[in-house]
C-alpha positions in Angstrom: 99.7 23.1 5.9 100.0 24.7 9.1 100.1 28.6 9.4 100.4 31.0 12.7 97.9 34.2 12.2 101.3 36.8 11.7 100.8 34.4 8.4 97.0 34.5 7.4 97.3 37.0 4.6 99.0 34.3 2.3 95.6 32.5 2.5 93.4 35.5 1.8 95.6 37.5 -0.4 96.1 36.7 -4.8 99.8 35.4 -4.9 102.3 37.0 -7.7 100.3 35.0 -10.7 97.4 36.5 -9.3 95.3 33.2 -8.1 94.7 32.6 -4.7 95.6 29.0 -3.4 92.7 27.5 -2.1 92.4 24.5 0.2 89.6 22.0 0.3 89.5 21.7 4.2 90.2 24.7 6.8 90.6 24.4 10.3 90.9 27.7 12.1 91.5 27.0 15.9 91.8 29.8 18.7 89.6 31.5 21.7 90.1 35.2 20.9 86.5 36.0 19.0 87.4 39.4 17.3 90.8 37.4 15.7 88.6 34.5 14.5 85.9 36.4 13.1 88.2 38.5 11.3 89.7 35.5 9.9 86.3 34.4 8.9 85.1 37.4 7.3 88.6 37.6 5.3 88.9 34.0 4.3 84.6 33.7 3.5 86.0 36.9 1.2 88.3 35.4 -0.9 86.2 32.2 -1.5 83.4 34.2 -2.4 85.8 35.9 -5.5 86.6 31.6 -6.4 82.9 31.5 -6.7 82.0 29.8 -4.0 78.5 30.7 -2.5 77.6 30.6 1.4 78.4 30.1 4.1 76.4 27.7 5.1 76.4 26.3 8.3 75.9 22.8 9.6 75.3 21.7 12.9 75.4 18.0 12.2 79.0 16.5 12.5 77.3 13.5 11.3 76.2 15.1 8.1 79.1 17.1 7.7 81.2 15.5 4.8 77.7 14.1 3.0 77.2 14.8 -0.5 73.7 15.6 0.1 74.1 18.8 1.5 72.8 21.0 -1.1 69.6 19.5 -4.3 71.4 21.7 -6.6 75.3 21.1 -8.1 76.8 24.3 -6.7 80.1 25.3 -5.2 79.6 26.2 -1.5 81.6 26.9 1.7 80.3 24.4 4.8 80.8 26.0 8.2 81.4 23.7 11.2 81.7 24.6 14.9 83.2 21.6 16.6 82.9 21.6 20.1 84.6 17.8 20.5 85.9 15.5 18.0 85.2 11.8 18.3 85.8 8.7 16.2 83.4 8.7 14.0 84.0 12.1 12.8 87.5 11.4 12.0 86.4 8.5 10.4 84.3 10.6 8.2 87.2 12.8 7.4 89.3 10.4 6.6 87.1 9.2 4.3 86.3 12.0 2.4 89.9 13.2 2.1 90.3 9.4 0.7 88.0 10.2 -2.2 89.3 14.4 -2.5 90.0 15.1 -6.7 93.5 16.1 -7.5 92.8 19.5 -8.8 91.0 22.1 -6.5 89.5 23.9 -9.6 87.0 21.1 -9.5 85.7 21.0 -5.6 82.7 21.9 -5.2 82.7 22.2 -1.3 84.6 24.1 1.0 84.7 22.8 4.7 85.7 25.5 7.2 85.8 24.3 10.7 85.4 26.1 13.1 87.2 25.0 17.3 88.8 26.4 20.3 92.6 26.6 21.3 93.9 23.2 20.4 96.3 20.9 23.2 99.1 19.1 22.4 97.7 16.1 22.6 94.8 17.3 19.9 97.4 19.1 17.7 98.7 15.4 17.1 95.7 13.8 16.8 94.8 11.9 13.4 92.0 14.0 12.6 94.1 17.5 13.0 97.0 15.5 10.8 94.5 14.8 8.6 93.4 18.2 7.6 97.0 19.6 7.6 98.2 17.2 4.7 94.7 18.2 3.0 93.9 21.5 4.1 94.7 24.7 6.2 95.5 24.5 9.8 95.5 28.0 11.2 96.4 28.6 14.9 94.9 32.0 15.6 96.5 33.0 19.0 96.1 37.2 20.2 99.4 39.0 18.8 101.9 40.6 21.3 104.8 42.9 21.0 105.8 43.1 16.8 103.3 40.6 16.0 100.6 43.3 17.1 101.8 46.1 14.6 102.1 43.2 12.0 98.2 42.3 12.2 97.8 46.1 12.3 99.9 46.5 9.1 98.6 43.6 7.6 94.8 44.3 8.5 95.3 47.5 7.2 96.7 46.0 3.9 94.1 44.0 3.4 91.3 46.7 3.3 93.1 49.3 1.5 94.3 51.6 3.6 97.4 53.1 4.3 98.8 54.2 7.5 102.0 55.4 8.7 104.1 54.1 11.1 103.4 56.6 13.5 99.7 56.3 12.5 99.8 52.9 13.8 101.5 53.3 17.0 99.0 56.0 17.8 95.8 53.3 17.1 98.3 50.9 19.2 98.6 53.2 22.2 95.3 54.7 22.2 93.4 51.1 21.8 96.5 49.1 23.8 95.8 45.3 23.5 92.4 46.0 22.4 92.0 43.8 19.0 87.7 44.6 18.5 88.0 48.1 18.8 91.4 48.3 16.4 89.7 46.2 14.0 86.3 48.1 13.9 88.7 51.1 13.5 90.1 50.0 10.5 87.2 48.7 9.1 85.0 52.4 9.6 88.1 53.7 7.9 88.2 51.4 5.0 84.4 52.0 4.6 84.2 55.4 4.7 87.4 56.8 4.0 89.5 54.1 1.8 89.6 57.0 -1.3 91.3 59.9 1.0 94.3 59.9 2.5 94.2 59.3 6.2 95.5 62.1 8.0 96.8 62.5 11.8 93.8 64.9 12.8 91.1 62.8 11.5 93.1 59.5 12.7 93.0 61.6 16.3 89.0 62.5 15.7 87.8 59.0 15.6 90.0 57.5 18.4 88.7 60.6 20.6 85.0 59.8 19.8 85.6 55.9 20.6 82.8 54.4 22.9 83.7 54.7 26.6 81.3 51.8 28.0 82.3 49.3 30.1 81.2 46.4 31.8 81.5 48.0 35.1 79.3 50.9 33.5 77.1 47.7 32.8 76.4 46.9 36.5 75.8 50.9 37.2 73.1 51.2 35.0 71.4 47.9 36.3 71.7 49.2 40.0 69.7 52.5 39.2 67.3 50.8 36.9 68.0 52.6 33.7 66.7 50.2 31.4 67.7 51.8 28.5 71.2 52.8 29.9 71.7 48.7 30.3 70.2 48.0 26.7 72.6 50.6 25.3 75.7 49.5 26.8 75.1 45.9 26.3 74.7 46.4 23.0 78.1 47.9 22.6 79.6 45.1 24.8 78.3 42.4 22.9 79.3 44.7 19.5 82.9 45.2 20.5 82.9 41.7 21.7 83.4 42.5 25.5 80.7 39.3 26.4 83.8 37.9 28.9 83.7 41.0 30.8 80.8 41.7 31.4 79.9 38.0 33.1 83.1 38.6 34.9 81.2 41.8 36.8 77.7 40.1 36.4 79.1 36.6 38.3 80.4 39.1 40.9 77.5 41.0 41.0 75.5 37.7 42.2 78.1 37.0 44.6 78.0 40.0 46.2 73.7 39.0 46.4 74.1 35.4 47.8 74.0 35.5 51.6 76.7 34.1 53.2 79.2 33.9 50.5 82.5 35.0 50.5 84.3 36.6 48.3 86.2 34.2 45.6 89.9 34.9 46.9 91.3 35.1 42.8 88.8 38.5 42.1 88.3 40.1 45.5 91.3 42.1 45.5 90.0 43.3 42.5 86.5 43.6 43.1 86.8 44.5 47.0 87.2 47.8 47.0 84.3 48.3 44.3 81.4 51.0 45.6 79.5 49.1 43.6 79.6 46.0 46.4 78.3 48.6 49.0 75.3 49.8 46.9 74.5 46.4 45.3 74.2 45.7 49.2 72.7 48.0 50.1 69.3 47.9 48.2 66.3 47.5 50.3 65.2 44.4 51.8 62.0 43.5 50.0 64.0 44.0 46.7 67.1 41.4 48.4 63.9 39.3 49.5 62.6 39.7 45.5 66.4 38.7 44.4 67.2 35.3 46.5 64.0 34.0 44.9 65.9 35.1 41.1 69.4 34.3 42.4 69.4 30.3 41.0 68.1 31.5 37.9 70.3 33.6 37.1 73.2 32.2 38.0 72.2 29.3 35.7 71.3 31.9 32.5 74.6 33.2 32.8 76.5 29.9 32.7 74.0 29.3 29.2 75.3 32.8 28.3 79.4 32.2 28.8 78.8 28.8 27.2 77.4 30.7 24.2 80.4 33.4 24.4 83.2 31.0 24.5 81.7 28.9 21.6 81.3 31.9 19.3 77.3 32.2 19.3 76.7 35.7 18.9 73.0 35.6 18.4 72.5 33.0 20.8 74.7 35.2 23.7 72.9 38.5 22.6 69.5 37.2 23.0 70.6 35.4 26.4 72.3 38.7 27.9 69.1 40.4 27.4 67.0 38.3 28.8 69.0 38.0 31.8 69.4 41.8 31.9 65.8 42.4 31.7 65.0 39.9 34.3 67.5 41.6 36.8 66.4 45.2 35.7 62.5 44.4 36.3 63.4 42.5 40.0 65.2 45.5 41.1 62.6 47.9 40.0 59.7 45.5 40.4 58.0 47.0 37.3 56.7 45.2 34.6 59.2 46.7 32.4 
């Protein structure tokens, strides 16, 4: 079966005779992180209520579909993040599908796996085919237009809450085309205010009081040295899921530092007019001296640090942006911070 995300909530939610459908084999495919880890949380949900225990990830394509996974008999959900398919992966999947029971009441494993925006020529590969006649294939792609207020009504559904129309164009307008900060919306509401009604002027009171930092912020706070300032707002970059942006500034930040290198022609009419370019510039020589002997580094780090954002390793990214940030922050202020 393939499904778009406008029509997840027929995987997650009980149908009319009050059993949810589940599937041995899920493939959830997209590059938007806050849509597929909502997806995630919301599917892992409902398998948890079949009884299924986990997740449990495995790293090992090659010891993906073994039986050995687990010493004890137990019904489990296997989490895969496949960065490439190859041959003997599909062959694997082939053959376990081969050998899949009838009934799903009596599968004891759940694969969910896990992959970026999927070409043409992958959606009609033999492996994807092979998981749509067995499984779930779900194509998460970002919501525009309708399809937004849909995943707004249907998020909302799904945790209990009840908004109005206007409600929801208010979230909409106030957080336009901004899917982590919606969703962490809904879910503070759901948490702490699922058994009251939700009214305008409390709506109003948590959209005013929603965090203002920004990746440009981000480069601010490294230029003065305010360690904490850059701990605090990378934080809340890498908890609203902002990683993108902020390498988008840090990449131009380093450009602006290498000598003789111009400005790439696809950011500098954004970038260009940036104070920010003057002042990272502008810092005195000995710390520019400190910096070209940092500058390979770092520009290395933060290729480890997008591969890590684009392949949905949070802990991985978080650990790497700090490390990077600290590096930069102590060079600048050439303390031992």
């Amino acid at each position: 079966m393939r499904i778009y995300l406008d029509q997840f909530q027929t995987l997650v939610q009980p149908a009319p005779s009050g059993q949810t459908k589940i599937y041995p084999l899920y493939l959830l495919s997209g590059e938007e992180d806050t849509l597929l880890n909502a997806c995630q949380e919301q599917l892992y949900a409902c398998l948890k209520k079949q009884g299924f225990s986990g997740p449990v990830y495995q790293p090992d394509p090659s010891q993906l579909f073994s039986s050995q996974l687990s010493l004890f008999s137990q019904k489990e959900i296997i989490i895969h993040k496949l960065a490439k398919s190859s041959a003997e992966f599909t062959r694997d999947l082939m053959q376990y599908t081969n050998h899949l029971p009838t009934h799903t009441n009596v599968i004891e494993k759940i694969y969910v796996l896990l992959t970026g925006k999927l070409d043409k020529s992958q959606t009609k590969s033999k492996w994807v085919h092979c998981i749509e006649s067995n499984g779930a294939v779900v194509t998460i792609w970002p919501p525009e237009g309708y399809k937004l207020k849909k995943w707004l009504s249907d998020t909302a559904h799904y945790y209990q809450l009840t908004l109005t129309d206007a409600q929801k164009i208010c979230i909409l307008e106030n957080l336009p085309n901004n899917l982590a900060d919606i969703y962490q919306l809904i879910k503070l509401l759901s948490f702490c205010f699922k058994d009251e009604p939700i009214t305008d002027e409390l709506l109003h009171q948590l959209l005013c009081h929603q965090p203002q930092y920004s990746a440009q912020q981000l480069i601010e706070a490294i230029l003065a040295c305010e360690l904490n300032a850059v701990l605090k707002i990378s934080q809340h970059l890498h908890k609203q899921q902002k990683l993108l942006l902020a390498i988008w500034w840090l990449t131009q930040l380093f450009d602006w530092w290498q000598p003789n290198l111009d400005n790439k022609p696809a950011t500098n009419a954004y970038f260009g007019a940036s104070p920010l370019k003057n002042q990272a510039q502008s810092l005195p020589s000995a710390v520019q001296h400190r910096i070209q002997f940092c500058l390979v580094e770092w520009k290395n780090q933060l290729f480890q640090l997008d591969l890590y954002a684009k392949n949905s390793q949070p802990l991985e990214a978080e650990y790497q942006l700090n490390q990077l940030l600290l590096s930069v922050v102590k060079t600048i202020s050439a303390k031992q911070l």
